[in-house]
mmCIF file of the N, C-alpha and C atoms, coordinates in Angstrom:
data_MODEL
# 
_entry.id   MODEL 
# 
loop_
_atom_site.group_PDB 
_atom_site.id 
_atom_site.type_symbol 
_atom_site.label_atom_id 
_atom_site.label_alt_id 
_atom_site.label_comp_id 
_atom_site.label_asym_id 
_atom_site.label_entity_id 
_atom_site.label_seq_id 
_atom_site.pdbx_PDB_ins_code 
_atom_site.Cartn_x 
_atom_site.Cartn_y 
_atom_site.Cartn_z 
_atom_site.occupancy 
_atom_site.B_iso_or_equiv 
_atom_site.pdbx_formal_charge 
_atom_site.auth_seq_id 
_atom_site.auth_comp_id 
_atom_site.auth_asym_id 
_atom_site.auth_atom_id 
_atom_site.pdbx_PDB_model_num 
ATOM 1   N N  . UNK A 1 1  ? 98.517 83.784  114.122 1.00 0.00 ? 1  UNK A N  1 
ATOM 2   C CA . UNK A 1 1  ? 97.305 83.251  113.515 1.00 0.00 ? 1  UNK A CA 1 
ATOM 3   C C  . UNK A 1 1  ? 96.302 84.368  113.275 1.00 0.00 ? 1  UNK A C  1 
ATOM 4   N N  . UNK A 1 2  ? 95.443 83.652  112.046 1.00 0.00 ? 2  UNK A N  1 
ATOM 5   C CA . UNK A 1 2  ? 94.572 85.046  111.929 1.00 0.00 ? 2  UNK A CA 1 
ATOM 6   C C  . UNK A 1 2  ? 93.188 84.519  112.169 1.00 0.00 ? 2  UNK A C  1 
ATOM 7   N N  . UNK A 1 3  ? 92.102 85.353  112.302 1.00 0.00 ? 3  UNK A N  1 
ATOM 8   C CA . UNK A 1 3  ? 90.270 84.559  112.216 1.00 0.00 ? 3  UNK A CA 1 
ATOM 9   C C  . UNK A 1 3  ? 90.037 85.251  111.495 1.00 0.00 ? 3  UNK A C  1 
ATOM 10  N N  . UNK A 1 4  ? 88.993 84.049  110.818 1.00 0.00 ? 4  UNK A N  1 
ATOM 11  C CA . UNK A 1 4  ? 88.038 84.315  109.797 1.00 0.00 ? 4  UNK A CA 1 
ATOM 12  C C  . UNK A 1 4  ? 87.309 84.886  110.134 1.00 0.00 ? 4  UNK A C  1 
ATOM 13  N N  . UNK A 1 5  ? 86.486 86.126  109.507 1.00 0.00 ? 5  UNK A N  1 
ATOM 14  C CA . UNK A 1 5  ? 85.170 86.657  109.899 1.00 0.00 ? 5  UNK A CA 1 
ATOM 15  C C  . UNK A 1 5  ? 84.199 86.202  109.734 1.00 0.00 ? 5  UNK A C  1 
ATOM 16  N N  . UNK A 1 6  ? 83.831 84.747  108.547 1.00 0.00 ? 6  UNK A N  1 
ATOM 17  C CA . UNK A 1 6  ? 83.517 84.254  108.303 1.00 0.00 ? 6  UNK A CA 1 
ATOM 18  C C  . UNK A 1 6  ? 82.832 83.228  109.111 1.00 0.00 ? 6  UNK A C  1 
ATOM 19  N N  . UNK A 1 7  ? 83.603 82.015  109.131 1.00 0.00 ? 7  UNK A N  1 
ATOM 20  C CA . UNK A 1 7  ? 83.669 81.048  109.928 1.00 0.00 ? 7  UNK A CA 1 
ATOM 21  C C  . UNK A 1 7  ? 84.013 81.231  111.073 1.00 0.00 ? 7  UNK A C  1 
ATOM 22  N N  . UNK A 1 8  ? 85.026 81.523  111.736 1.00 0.00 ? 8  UNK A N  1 
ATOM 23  C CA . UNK A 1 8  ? 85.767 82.232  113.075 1.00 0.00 ? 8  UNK A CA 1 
ATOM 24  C C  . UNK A 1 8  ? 86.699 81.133  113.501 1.00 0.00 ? 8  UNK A C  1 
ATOM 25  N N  . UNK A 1 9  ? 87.338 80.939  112.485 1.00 0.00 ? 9  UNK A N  1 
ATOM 26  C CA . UNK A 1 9  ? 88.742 79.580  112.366 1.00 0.00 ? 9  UNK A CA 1 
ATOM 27  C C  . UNK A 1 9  ? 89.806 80.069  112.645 1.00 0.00 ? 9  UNK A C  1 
ATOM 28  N N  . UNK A 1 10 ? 90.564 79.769  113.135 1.00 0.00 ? 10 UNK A N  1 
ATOM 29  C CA . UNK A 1 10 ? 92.243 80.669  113.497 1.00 0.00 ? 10 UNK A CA 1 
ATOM 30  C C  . UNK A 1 10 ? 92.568 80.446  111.635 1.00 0.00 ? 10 UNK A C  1 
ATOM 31  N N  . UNK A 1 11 ? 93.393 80.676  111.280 1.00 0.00 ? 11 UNK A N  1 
ATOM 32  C CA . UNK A 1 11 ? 94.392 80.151  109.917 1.00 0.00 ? 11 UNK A CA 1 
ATOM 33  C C  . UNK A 1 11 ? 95.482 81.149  109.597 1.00 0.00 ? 11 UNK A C  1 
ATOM 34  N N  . UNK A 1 12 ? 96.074 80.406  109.015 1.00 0.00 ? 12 UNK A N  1 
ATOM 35  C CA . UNK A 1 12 ? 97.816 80.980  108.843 1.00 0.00 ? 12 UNK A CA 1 
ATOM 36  C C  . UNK A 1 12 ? 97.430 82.182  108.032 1.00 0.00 ? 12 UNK A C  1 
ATOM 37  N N  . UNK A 1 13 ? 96.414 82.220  107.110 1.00 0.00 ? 13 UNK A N  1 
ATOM 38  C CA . UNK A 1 13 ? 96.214 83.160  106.251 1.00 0.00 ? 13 UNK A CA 1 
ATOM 39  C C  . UNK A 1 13 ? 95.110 83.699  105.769 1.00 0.00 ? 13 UNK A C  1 
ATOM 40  N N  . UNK A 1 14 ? 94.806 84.713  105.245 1.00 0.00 ? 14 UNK A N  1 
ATOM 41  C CA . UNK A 1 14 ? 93.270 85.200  105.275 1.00 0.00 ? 14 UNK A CA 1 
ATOM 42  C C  . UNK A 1 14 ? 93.366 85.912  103.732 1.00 0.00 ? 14 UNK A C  1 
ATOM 43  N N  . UNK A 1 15 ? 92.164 86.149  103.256 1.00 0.00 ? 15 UNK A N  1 
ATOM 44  C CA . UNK A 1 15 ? 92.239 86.556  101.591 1.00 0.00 ? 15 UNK A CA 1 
ATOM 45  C C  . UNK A 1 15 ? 90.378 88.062  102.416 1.00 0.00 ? 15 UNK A C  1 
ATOM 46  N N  . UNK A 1 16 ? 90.741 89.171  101.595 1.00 0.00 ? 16 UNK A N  1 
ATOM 47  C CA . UNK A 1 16 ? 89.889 90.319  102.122 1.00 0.00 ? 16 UNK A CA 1 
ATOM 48  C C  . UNK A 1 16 ? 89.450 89.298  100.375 1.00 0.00 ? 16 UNK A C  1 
ATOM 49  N N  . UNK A 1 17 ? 87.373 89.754  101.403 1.00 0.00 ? 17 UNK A N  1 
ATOM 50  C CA . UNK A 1 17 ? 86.312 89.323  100.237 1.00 0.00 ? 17 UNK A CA 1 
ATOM 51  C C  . UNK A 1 17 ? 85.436 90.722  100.307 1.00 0.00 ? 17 UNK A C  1 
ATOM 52  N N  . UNK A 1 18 ? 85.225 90.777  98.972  1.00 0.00 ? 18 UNK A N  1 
ATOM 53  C CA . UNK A 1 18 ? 84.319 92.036  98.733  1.00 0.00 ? 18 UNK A CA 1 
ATOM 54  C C  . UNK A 1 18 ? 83.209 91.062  98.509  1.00 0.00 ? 18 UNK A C  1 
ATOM 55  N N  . UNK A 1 19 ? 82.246 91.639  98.961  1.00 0.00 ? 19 UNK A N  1 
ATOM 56  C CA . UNK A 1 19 ? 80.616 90.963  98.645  1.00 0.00 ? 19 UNK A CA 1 
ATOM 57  C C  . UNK A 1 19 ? 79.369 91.631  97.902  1.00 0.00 ? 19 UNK A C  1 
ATOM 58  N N  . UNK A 1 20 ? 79.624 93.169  97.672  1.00 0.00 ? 20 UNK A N  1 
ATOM 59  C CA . UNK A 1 20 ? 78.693 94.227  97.101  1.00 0.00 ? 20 UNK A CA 1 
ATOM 60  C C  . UNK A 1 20 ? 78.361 93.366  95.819  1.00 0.00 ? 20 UNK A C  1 
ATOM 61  N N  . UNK A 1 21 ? 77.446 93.848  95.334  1.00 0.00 ? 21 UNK A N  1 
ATOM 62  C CA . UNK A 1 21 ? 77.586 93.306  93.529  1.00 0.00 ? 21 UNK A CA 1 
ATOM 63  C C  . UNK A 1 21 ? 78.467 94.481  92.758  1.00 0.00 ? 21 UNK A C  1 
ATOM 64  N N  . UNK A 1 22 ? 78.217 95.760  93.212  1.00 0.00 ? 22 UNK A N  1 
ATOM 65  C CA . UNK A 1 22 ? 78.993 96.776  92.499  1.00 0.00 ? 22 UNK A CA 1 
ATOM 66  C C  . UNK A 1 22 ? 79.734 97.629  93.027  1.00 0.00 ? 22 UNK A C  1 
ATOM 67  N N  . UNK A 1 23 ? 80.509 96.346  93.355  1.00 0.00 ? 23 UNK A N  1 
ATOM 68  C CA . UNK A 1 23 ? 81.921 96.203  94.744  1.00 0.00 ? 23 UNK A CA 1 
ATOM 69  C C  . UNK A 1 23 ? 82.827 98.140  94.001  1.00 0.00 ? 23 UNK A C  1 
ATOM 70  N N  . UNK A 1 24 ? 82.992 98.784  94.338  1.00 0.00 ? 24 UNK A N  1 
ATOM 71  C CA . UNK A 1 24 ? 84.255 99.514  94.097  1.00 0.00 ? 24 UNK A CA 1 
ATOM 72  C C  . UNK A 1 24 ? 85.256 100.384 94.876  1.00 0.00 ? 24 UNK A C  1 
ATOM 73  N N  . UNK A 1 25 ? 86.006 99.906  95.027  1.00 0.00 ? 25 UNK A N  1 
ATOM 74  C CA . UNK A 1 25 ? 86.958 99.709  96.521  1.00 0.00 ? 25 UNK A CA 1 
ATOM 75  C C  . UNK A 1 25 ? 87.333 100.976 96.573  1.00 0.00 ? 25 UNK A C  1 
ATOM 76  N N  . UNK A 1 26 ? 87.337 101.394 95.313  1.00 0.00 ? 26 UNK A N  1 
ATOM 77  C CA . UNK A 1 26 ? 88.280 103.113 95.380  1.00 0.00 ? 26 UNK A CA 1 
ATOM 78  C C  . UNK A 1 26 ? 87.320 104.177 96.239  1.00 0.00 ? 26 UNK A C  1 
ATOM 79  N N  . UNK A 1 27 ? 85.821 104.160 96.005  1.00 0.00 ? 27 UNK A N  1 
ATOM 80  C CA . UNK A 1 27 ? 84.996 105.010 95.909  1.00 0.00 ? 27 UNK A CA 1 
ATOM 81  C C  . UNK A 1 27 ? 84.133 104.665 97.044  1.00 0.00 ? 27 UNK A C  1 
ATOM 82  N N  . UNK A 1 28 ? 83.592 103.080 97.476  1.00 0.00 ? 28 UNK A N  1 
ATOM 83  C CA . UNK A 1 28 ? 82.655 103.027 98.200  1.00 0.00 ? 28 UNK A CA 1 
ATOM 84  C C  . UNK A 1 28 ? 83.255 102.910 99.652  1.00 0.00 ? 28 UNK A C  1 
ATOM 85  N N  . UNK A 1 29 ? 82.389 103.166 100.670 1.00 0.00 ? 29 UNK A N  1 
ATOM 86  C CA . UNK A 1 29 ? 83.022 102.818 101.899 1.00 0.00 ? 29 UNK A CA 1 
ATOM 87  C C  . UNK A 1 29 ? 82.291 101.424 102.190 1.00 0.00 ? 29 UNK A C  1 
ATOM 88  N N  . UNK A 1 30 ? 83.144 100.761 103.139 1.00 0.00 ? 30 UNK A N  1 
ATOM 89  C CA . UNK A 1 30 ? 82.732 99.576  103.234 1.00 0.00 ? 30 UNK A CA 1 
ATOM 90  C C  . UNK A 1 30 ? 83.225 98.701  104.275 1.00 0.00 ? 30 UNK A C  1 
ATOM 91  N N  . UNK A 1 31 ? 82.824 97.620  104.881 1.00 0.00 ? 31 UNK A N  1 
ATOM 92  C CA . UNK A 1 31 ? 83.141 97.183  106.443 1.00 0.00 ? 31 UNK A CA 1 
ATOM 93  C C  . UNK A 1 31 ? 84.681 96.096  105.441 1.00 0.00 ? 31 UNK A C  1 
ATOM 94  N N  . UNK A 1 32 ? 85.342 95.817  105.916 1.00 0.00 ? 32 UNK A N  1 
ATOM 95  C CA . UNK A 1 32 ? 86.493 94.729  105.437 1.00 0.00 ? 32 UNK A CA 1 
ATOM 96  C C  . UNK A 1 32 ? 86.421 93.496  105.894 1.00 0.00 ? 32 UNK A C  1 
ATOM 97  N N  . UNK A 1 33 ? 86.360 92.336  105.495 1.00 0.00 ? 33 UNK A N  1 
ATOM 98  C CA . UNK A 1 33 ? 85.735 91.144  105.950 1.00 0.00 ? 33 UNK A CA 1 
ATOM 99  C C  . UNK A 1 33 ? 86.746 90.315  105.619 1.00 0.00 ? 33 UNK A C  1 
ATOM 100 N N  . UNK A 1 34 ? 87.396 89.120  106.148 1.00 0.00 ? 34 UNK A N  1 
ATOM 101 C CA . UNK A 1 34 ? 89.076 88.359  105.908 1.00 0.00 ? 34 UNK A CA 1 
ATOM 102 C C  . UNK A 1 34 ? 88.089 87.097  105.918 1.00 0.00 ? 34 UNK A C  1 
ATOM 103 N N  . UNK A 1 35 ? 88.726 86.246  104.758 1.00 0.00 ? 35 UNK A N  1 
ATOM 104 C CA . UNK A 1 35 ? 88.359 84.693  104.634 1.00 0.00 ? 35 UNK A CA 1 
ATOM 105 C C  . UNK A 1 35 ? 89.339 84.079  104.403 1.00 0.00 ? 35 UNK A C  1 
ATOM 106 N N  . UNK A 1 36 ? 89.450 82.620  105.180 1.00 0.00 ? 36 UNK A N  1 
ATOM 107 C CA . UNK A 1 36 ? 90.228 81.530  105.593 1.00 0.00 ? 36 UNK A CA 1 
ATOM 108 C C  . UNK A 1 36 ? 90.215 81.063  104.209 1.00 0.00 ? 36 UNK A C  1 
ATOM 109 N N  . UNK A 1 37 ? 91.250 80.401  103.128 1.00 0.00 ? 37 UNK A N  1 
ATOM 110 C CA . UNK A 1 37 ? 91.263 79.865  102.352 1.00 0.00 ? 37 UNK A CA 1 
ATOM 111 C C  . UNK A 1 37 ? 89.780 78.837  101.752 1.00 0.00 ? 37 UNK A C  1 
ATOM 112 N N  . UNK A 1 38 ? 88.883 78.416  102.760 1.00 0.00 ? 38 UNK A N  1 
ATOM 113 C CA . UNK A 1 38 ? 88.024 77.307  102.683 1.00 0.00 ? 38 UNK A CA 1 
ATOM 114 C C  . UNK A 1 38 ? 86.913 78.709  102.445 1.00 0.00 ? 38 UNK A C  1 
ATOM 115 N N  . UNK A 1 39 ? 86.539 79.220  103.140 1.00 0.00 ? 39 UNK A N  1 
ATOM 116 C CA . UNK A 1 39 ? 85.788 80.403  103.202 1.00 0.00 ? 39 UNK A CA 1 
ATOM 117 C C  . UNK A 1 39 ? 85.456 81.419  101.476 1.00 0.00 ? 39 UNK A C  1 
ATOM 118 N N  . UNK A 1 40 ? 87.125 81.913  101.185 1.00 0.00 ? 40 UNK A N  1 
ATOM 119 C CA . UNK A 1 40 ? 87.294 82.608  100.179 1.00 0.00 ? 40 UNK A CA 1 
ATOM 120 C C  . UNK A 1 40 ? 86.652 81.665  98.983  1.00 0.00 ? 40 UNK A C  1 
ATOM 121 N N  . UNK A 1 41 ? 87.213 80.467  98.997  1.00 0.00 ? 41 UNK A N  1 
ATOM 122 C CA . UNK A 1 41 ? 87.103 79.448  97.984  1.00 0.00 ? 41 UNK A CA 1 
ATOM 123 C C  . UNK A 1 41 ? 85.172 79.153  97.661  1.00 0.00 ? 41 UNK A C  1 
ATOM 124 N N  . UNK A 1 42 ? 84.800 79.326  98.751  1.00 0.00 ? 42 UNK A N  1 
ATOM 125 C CA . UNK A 1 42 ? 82.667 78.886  99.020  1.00 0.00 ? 42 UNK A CA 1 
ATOM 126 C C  . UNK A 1 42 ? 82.298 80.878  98.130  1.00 0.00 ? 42 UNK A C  1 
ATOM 127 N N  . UNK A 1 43 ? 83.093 81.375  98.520  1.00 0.00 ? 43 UNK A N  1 
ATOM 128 C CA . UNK A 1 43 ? 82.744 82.855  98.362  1.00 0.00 ? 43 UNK A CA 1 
ATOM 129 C C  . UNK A 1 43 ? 82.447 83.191  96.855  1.00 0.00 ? 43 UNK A C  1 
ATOM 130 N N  . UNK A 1 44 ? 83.848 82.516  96.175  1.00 0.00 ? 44 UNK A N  1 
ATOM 131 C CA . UNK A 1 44 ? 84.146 82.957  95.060  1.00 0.00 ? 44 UNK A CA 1 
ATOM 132 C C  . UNK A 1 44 ? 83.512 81.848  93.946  1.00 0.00 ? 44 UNK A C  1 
ATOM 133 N N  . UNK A 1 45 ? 82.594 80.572  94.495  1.00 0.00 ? 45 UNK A N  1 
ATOM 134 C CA . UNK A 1 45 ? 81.869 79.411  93.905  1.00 0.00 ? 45 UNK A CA 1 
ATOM 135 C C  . UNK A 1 45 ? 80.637 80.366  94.031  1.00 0.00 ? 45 UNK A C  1 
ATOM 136 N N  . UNK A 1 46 ? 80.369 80.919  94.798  1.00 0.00 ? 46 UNK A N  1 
ATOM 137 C CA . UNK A 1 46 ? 78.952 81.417  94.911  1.00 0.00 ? 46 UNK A CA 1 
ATOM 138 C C  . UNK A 1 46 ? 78.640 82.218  94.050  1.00 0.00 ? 46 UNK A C  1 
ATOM 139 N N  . UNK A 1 47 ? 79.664 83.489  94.210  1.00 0.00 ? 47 UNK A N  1 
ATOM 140 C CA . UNK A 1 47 ? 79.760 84.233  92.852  1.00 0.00 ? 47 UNK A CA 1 
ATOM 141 C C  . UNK A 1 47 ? 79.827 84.102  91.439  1.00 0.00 ? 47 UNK A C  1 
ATOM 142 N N  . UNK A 1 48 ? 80.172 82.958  91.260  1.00 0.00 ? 48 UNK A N  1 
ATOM 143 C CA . UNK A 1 48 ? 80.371 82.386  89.854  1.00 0.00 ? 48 UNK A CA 1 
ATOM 144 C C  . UNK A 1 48 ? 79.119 82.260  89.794  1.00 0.00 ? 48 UNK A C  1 
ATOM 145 N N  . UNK A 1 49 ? 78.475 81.144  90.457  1.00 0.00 ? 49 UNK A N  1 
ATOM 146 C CA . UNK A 1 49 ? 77.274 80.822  90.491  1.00 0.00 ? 49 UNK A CA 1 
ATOM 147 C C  . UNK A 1 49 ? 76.159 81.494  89.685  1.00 0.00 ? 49 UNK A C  1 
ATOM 148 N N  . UNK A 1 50 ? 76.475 82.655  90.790  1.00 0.00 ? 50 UNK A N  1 
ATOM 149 C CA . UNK A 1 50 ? 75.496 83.780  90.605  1.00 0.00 ? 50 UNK A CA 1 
ATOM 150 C C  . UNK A 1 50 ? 75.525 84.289  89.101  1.00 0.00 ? 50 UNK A C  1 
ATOM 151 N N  . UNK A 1 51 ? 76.900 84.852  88.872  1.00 0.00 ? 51 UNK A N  1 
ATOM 152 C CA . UNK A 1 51 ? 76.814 85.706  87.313  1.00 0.00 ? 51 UNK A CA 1 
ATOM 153 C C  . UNK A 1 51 ? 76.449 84.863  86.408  1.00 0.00 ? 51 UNK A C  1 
ATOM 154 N N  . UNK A 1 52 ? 76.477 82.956  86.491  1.00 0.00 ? 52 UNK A N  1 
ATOM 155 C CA . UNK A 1 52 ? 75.894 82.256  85.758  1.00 0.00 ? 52 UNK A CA 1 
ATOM 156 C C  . UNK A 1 52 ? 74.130 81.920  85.418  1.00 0.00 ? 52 UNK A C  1 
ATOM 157 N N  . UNK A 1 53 ? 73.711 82.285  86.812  1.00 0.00 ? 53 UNK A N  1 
ATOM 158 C CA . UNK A 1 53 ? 72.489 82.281  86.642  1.00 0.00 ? 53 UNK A CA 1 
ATOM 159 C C  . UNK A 1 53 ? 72.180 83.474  85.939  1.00 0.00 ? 53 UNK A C  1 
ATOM 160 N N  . UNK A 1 54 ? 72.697 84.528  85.627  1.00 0.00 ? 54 UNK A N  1 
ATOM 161 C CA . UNK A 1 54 ? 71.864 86.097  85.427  1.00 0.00 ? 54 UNK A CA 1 
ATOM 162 C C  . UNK A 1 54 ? 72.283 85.573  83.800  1.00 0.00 ? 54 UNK A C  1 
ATOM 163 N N  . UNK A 1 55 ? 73.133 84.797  83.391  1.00 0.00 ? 55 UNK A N  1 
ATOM 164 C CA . UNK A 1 55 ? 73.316 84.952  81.763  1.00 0.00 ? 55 UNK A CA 1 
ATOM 165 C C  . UNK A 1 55 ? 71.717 84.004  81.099  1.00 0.00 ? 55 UNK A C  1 
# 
């Protein structure tokens, strides 16, 4: 089992979330953060969210 860093849920599986706005994995250093399917899913609604409000 794995935990969320997130929530702190055991789950079979975890998805790495970048959170920067000018996320770039090659170049920046950065802490690594694992989300539980339910977690990744709130993560990646938020983000939408977001680039919708800036249009």
């Amino acid at each position: 089992m794995l935990k969320c860093d997130f929530c702190g849920r055991e789950s079979d599986s975890v998805t790495r979330v970048a959170l920067d706005q000018d996320y770039d994995r090659l170049t920046v250093k950065h802490q690594q953060r694992y989300a539980c399917p339910e977690c990744s899913l709130k993560k990646e609604q938020e983000r939408q969210a977001r680039l919708k409000a800036k249009r």
